[in-house]
C-alpha positions in Angstrom: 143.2 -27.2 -152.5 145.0 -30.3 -153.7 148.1 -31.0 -151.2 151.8 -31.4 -152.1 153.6 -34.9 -152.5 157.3 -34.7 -150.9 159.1 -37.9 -151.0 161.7 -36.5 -148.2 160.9 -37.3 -144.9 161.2 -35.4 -141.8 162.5 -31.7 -141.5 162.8 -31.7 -145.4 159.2 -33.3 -146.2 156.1 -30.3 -147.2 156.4 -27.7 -144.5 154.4 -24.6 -145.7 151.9 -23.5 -148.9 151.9 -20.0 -150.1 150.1 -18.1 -152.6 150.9 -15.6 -154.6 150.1 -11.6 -153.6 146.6 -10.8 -154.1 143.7 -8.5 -152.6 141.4 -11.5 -152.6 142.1 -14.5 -151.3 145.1 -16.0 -148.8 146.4 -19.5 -147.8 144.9 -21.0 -145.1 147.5 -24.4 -143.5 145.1 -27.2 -142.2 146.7 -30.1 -140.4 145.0 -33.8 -140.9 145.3 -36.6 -138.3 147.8 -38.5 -140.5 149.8 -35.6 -140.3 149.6 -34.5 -143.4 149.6 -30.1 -144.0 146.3 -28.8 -146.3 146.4 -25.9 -148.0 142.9 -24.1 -148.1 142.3 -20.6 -150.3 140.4 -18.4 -148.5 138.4 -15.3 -149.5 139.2 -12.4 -147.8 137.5 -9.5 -150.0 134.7 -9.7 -151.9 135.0 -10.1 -155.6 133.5 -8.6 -158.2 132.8 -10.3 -161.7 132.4 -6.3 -163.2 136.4 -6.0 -162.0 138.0 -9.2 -162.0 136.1 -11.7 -163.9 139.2 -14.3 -163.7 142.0 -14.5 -160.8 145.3 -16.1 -161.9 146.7 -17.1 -158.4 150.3 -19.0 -157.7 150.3 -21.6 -155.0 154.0 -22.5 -154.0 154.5 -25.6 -151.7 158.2 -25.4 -149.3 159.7 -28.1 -147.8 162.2 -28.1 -144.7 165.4 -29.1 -146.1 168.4 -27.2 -146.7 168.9 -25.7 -149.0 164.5 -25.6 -149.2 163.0 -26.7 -152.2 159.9 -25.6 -153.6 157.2 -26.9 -155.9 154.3 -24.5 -157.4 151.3 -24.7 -159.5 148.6 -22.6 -160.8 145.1 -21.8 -159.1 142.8 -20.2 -161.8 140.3 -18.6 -159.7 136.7 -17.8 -162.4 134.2 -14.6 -160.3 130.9 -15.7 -161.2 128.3 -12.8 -162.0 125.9 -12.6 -159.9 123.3 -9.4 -161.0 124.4 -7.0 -158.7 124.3 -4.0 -161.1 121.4 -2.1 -162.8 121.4 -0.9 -166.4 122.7 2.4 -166.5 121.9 5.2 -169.3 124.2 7.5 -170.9 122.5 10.2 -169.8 119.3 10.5 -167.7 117.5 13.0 -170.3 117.5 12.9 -173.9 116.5 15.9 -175.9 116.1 15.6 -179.7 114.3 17.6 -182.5 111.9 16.8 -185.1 110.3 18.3 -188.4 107.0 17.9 -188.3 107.5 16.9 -191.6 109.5 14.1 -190.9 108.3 10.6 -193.1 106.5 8.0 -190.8 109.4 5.0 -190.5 112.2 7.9 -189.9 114.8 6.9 -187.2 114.2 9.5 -184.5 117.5 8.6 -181.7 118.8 5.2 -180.1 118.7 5.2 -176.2 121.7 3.1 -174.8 122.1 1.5 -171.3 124.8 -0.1 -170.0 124.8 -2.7 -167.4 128.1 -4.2 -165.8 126.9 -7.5 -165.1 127.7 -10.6 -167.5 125.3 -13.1 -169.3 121.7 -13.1 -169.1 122.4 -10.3 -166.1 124.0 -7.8 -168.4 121.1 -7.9 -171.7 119.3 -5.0 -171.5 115.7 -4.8 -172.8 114.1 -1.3 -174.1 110.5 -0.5 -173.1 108.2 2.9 -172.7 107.0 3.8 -168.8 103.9 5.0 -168.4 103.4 6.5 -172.2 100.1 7.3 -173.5 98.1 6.5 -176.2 99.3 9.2 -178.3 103.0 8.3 -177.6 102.6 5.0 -178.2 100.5 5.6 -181.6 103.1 8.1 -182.5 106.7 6.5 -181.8 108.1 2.9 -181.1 111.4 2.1 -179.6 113.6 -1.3 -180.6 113.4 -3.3 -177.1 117.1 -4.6 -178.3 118.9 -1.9 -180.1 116.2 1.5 -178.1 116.0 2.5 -181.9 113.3 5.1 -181.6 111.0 5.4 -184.5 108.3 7.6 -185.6 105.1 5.9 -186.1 102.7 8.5 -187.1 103.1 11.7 -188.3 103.7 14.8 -186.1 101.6 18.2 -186.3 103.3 21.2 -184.7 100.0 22.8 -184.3 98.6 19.8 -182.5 101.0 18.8 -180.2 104.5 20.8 -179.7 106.7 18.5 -178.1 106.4 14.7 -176.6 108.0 13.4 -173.3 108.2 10.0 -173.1 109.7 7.7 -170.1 112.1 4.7 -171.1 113.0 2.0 -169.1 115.6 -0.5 -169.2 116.1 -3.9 -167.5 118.6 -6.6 -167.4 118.2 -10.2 -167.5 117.9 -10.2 -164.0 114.8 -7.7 -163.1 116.8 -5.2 -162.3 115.9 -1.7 -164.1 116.6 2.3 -165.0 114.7 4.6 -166.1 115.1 7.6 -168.6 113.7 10.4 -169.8 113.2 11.1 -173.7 111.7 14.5 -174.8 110.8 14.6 -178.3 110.3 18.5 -179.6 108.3 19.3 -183.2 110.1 21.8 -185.0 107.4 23.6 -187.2 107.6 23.9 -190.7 105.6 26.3 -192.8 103.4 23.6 -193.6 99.9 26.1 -193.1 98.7 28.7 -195.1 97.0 32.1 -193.4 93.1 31.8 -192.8 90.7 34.8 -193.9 87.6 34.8 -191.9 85.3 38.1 -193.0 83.3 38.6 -190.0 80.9 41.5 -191.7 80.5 42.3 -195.6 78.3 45.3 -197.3 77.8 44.0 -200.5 76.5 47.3 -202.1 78.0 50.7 -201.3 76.0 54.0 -202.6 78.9 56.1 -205.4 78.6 59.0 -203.3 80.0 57.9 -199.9 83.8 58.2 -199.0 85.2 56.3 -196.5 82.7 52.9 -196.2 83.5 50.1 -194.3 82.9 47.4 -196.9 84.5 44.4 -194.7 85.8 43.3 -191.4 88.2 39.9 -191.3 90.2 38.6 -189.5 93.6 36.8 -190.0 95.4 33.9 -188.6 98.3 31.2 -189.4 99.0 28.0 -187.0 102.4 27.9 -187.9 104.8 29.6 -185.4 107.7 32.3 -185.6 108.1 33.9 -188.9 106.1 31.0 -190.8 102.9 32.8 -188.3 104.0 36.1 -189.0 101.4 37.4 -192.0 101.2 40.4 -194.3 97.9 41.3 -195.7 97.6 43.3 -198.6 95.0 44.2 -201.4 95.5 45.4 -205.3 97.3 48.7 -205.6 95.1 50.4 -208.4 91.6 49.9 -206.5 90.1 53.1 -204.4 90.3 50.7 -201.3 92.9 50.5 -198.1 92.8 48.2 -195.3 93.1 49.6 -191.7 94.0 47.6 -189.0 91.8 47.4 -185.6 93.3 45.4 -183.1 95.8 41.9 -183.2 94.9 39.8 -186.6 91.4 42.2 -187.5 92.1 44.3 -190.2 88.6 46.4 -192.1 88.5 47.2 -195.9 87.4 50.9 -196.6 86.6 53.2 -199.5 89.5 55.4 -199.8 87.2 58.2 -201.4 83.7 58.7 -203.6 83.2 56.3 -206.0 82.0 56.9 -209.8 79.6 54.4 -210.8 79.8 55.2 -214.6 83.0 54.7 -214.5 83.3 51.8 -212.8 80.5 49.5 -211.5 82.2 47.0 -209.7 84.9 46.2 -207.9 86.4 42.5 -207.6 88.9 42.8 -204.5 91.3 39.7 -203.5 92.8 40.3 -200.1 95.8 38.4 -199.9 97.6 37.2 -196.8 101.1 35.7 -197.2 103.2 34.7 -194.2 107.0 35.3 -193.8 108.4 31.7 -193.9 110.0 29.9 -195.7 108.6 29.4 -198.6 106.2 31.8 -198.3 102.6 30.6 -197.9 99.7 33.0 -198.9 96.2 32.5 -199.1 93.4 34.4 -201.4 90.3 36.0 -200.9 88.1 37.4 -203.5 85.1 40.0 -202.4 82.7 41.4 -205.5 81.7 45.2 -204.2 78.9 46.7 -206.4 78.6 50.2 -206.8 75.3 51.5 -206.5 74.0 54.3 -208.5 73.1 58.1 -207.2 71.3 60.3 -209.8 74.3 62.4 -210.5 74.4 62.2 -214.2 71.7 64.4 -216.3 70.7 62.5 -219.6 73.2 63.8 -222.6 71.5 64.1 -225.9 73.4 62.1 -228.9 73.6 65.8 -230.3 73.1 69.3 -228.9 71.3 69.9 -232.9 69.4 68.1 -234.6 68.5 68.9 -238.0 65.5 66.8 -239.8 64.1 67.2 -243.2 60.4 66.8 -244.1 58.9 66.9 -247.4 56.1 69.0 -247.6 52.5 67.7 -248.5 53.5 64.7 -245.6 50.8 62.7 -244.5 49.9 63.5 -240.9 51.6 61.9 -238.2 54.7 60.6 -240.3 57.4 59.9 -238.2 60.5 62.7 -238.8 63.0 61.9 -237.1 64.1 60.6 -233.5 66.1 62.3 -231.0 68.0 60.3 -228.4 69.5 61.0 -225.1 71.3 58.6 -223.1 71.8 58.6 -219.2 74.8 57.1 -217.4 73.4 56.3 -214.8 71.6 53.2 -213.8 68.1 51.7 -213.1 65.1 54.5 -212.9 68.0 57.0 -212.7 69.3 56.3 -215.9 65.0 56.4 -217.6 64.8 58.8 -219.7 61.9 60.4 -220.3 61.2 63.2 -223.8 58.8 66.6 -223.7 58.6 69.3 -225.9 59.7 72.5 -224.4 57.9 75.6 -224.9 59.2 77.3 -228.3 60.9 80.4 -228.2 59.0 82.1 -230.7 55.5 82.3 -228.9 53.6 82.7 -232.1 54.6 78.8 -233.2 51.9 77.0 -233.0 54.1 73.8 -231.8 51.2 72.0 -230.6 49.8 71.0 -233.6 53.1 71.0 -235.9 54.8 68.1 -234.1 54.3 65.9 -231.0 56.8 63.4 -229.1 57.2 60.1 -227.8 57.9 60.2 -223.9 59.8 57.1 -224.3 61.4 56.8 -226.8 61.9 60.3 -228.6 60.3 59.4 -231.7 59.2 63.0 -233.7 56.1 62.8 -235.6 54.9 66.0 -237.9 50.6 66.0 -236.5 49.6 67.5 -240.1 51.0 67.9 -243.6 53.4 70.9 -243.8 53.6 73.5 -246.7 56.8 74.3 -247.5 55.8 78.1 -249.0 53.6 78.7 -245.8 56.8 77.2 -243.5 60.3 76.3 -243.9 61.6 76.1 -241.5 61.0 75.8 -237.2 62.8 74.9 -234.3 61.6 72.8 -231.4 63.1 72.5 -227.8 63.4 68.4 -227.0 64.0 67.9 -222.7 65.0 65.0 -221.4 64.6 63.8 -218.2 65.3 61.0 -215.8 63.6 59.5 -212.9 65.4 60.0 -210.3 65.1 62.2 -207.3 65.7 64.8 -207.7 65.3 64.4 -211.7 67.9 65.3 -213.8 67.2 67.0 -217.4 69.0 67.9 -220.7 67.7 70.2 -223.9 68.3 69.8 -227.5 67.7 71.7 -231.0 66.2 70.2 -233.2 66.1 72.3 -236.6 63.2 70.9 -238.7 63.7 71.9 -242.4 60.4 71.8 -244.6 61.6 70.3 -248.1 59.6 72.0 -251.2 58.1 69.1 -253.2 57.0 70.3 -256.6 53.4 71.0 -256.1 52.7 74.7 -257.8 52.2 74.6 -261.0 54.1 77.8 -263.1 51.5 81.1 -262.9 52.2 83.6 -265.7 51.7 86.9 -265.1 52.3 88.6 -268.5 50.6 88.2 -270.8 47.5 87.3 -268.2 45.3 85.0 -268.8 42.2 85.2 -267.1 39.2 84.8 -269.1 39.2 88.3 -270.6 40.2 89.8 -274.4 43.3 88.3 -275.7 46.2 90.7 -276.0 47.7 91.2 -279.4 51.1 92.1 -279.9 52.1 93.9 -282.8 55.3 93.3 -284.8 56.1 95.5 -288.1 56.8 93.5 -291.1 59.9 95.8 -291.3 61.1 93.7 -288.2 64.7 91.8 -288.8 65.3 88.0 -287.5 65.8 88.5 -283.6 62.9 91.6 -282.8 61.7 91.1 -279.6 57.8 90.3 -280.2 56.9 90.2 -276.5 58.4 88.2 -273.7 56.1 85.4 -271.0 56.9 86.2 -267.4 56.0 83.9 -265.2 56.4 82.8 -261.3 56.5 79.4 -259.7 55.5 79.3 -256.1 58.1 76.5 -255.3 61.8 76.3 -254.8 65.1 75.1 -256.2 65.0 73.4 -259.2 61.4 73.2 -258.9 61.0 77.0 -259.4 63.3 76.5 -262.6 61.2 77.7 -265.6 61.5 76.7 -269.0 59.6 78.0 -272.0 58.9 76.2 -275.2 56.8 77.4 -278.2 54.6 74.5 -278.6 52.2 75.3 -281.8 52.3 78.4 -283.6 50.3 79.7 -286.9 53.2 79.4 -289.0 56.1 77.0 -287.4 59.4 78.3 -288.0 58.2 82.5 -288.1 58.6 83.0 -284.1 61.0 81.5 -281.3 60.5 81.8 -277.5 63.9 81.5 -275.7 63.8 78.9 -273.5 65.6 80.5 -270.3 63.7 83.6 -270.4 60.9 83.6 -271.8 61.3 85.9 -275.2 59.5 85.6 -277.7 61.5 86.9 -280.9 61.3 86.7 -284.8 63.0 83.5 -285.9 63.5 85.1 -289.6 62.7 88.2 -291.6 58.8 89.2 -292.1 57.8 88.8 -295.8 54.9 90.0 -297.6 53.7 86.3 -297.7 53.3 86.1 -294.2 50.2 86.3 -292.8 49.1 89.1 -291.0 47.5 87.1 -287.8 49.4 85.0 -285.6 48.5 82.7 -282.7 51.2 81.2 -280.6 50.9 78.8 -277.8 53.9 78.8 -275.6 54.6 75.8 -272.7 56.2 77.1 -269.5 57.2 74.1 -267.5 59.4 73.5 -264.1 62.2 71.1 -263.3 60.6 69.6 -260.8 59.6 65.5 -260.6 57.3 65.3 -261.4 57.0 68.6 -263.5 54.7 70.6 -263.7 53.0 73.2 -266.6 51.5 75.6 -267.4 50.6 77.5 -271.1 49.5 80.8 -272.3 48.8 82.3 -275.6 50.0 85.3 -277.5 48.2 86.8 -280.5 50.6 88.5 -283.0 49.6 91.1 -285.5 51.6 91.9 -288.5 51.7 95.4 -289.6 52.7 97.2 -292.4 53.2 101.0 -289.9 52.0 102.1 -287.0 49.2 104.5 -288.6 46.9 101.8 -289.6 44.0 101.8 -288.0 43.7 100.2 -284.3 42.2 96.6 -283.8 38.9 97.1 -281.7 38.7 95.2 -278.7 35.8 92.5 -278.5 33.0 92.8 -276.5 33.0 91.5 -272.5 30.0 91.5 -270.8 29.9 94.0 -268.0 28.0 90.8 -266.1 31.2 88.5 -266.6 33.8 90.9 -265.7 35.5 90.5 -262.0 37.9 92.4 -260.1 41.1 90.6 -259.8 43.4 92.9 -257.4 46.5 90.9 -259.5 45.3 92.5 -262.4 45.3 96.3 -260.6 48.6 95.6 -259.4 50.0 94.4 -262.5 48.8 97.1 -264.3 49.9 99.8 -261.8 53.6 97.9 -262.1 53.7 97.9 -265.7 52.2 101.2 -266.5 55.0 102.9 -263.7 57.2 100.9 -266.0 56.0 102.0 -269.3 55.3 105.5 -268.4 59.4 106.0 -267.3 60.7 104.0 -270.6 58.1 106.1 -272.8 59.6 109.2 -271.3 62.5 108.6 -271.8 62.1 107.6 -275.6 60.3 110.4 -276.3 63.1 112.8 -275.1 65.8 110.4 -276.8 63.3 110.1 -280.1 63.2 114.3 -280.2 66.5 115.0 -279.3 67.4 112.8 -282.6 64.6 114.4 -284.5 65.5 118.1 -283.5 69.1 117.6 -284.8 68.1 116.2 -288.1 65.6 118.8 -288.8 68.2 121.4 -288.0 71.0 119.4 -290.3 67.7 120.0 -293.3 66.5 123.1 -292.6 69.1 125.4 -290.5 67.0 125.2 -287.8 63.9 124.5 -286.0 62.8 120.9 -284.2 60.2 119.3 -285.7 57.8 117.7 -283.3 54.9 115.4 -283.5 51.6 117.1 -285.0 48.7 116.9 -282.8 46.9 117.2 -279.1 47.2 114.9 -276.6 43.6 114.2 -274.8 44.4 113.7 -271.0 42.6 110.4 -271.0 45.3 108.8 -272.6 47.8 106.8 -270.9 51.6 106.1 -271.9 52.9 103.0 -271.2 56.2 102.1 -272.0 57.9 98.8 -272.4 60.4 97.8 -270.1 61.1 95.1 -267.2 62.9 92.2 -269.4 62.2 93.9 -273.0 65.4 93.7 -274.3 64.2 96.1 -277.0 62.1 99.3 -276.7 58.8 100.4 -277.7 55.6 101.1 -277.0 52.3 99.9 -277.0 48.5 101.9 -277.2 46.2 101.2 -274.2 42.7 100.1 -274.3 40.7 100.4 -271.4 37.5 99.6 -271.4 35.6 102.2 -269.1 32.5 101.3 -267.4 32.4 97.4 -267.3 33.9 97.4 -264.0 37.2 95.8 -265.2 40.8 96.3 -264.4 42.5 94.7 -267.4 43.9 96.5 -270.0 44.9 95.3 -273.8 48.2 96.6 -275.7 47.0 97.2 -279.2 50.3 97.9 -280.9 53.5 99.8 -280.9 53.6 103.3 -281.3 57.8 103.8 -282.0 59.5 100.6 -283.7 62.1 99.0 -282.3 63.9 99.1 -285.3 67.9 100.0 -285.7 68.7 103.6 -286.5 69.1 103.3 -290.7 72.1 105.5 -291.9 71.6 109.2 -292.9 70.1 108.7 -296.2 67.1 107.7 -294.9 66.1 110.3 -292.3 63.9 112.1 -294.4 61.9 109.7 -294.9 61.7 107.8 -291.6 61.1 111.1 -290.1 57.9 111.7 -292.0 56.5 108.3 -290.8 57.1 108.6 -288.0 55.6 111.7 -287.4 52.9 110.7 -289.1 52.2 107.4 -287.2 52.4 108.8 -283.7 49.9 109.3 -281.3 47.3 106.9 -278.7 43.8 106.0 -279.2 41.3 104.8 -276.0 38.6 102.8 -276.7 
């Protein structure tokens, strides 16, 4: 150091140099040849720039004299650095989390190091030790600030957690080392996976239980966010079963119906338990396949078809269908006709069938007054195996068409001597002259016969009724009137068209009953033909006759008997003459609204069964009051009797 001037001389010139306490340094005294003292600061401990960058030291310079005086000054003392520490890091391991969500660019931590030394010594630089590629393409660290940054993005699923080495060094070479470890916190960031390992497309209706698919689940995420719930649509006839870890199988919960449902569209659906909850959908299409368990069912269990008679053959009459719920050549429905139950049908040649499509066809023309009515079995049947089969009834009504003409049977018409009806010219407006019956072989309104009188001798004389067929006076008989009548009367049904036919009636006028008989003309024995309608009729009418005459006769002398007594005090008088037992009584009656009787002409020995009412024996005329009887009486008795020809 710099010495001390003292102008004093001797004992009270410099003397001694001392500096002020301190751990460092200490005064050394250093004597020149011209006798001068030095003072010379000496180290004595070693400094240290970290502790005591700057040393503020006293140096006080004493003389001899009494009393000693002193003289000081100041010794700044600057501790150079020299790099003699290393960086040094907070801590040796860092630890920090990271969603793997986190945006590329995102701050992830700032390593620090601290080093003691000064200048160029003490700047720390940030660097990574030995990191690989994917550390390096995934974070970057700030060499200044060791601002760590994410880079890239991060993928739990890929890589869990990083640990990266950092290094810092100082100006001076000198480094640390530390140790970062970067963990991925997962996010629910992945759905569940569905991998169907087996799949049965089809399963038969009839099977419980199927196995329709095996799968498999998985989810990449971790914790609950790889936790999974799998689950399928409440309503179908499906469960899932569980095997072993992550396998589940899809089975038919019980037999399946077909026809009532065909297919089946199942979703399995996974969902996970994080948060939010990821799921993931998976649709399957199960088809049902068909057993033949359903028989074909007919539209109708009766069927009831109309056919108008007279058809032409093989019209079609009607179709009968059957359906089957089934499917493919299960559900084909094939048509036959069953055996009838009445064994005497002749079914194989009234109608035939369609196999395919049930069509009904009549296989001739059908008469309604031979048939009305049948019934025919219909079976239907499927292909499947075993077959299935159904019956219906089917009620085939035979509709009349209007194809008989009217047939009278009184008065008959066939060729032979016209019957004459006689009608006294005593007869009052409304005497029953004779009445047409007649048939009609149809039905309905097509059996509905009316009668119309269509030419007549005299118009305006006679009147047929035109429900029943009676022929009656229209007026009262006159003396004008001539004695032979001939009447043409129309019968006609209501059907469409309608048909007719006509018949006529030959009217006599007479004066009384004791005039003498028309004769019947002449029929060749060679012409005449037995017509067994004609024996009926005549064993019908005469059974008829014969009861009505009988009773007239009694009622005609029970009346006569108790005017003859009233005359004569007593007696009956009786008709006059004998009765040959070839003569036959026939009495009106059936629809004769009035009585009387008529005289019978057979014709013996020409072979024929007809027979020919010549006239009336008793008038149908009302009983006159008592001043007549007398005279009526006499007439009467002298007008009766029968004549064969």
């Amino acid at each position: 150091l710099e010495s001390a001037q003292d102008l004093d001389v001797g004992t009270n010139s410099l003397q001694n140099y001392t500096i002020s306490p301190n751990s460092h340094f200490y005064i050394k005294i250093r004597d020149s040849s011209d006798g001068k003292i030095y003072p010379e600061l000496v180290l004595d401990r070693e400094l240290d720039h970290e502790e005591e960058p700057e040393l503020t030291l006293t140096l006080t310079a004493l003389d001899g004299g009494s009393p000693p005086r002193s003289g000081t000054t100041l010794v700044l003392i600057k501790v150079l650095d020299i790099n003699d520490n290393v960086p040094e890091f907070a801590q040796s391991l860092y630890e920090v989390h990271v969603l793997e969500d986190t945006p590329v660019g995102s701050w992830i931590i700032t390593i620090f190091a601290n080093d003691l030394d000064a200048g160029n010594y003490g700047k720390i630089s940030y660097t990574f030790l030995y990191a690989s590629e994917d550390i390096r393409k995934t974070f970057e660290i700030n060499p200044i600030s060791g601002e760590v940054h994410l880079r890239s993005c991060l993928d739990f699923e890929v890589i869990q957690f990083y640990t990266i080495s950092i290094q810092a060094t100082d100006g001076g070479g000198l480094s640390e080392e530390c140790t970062l470890v970067v963990k991925v916190i997962d996010i629910n960031d992945n759905p569940p996976e569905v991998t169907i390992s087996s799949f049965t497309k089809s399963i038969p209706e009839n099977a419980s239980e199927t196995l329709v698919a095996l799968f498999s689940v998985r989810d990449q995420d971790s914790g609950d966010n790889g936790r999974m719930v799998c689950s399928i649509q409440d309503e179908l006839p499906f469960f899932l079963k569980p095997t072993f870890k992550n396998f589940f199988t899809l089975v038919s919960e019980k037999a399946l119906d077909r026809e009532t449902r065909s297919e089946y569209n199942i979703t399995i659906t996974v969902s996970d338990l994080g948060t939010p909850r990821l799921k993931t959908q998976h649709n399957i299409t199960v088809t049902v396949s068909d057993v033949n368990d359903n028989a074909p069912a007919f539209s109708q269990t009766t069927y009831t078809l109309r056919v108008r008679e007279n058809n032409s053959p093989a019209l079609h009459i009607g179709t009968v269908s059957a359906t089957d719920r089934d499917a493919g050549a299960n559900a084909q429905v094939t048509y036959s006709l069953l055996p009838p139950r009445d064994p005497h049908l002749p079914l194989a040649s009234l109608v035939s069938i369609n196999a395919d499509n049930g069509q009904l066809f009549a296989l001739r023309s059908l008469d309604y007054e031979a048939l009305q009515a049948f019934e025919v079995r219909v079976g239907a049947a499927d292909r499947g195996s075993p077959a299935l089969s159904s019956q219906a009834l089917v009620r085939v009504l035979v509709l009349d068409d209007n194809d008989n003409a009217p047939f009278v049977l009184y008065p008959l018409q066939n060729g032979s001597a016209p019957c004459t009806e006689l009608v006294p010219r005593a007869a009052e407006a409304g005497y029953l002259v004779t009445k047409v019956v007649a048939v009609d072989g149809d039905s309905g309104q097509n059996a509905w016969l009316s009668f119309q009188l269509l030419k007549a001798t005299e118009p305006g004389l006679f009147g047929v009724w035109a429900h029943n067929g009676e022929v009656r006076t229209a007026r009262l008989l006159s003396e004008r009137d001539a004695v032979r009548h001939r009447l043409l009367v129309l019968v006609k049904d209501n059907g469409e068209p309608p048909l007719s036919a006509s018949v006529t009636l030959h009217v006599l006028l007479v004066d009384g009953f004791s005039q003498p008989y028309l004769p019947l003309p002449d029929v060749a024995a060679a012409e005449a033909r037995a017509d067994p309608l004609t024996v009926y009729l005549v064993i019908a009418l005469a059974s008829v006759s014969s009861l009505f005459l009988c009773s007239a006769l009694a009622f005609v002398a029970v009346r006569l008997c108790r005017r003859s007594g009233a005359a004569s005090g007593g007696g009956c008088a009786v008709p006059e003459g004998h009765f040959p037992g070839h003569l036959v009584d026939v009495s009106g009656a059936g629809t004769l609204s009035q009585s009387y009787q008529y005289e019978v002409c057979l014709t013996g020995g020409t072979g024929t069964s007809e027979f020919k009412f010549l006239k009336p024996i008793i008038p149908s005329l009302p009983v006159p009051d008592t001043g007549r009887h007398t005279g009526e009486n006499e007439n009467f008795r002298n007008s009766f009797g029968f004549n064969i020809q």
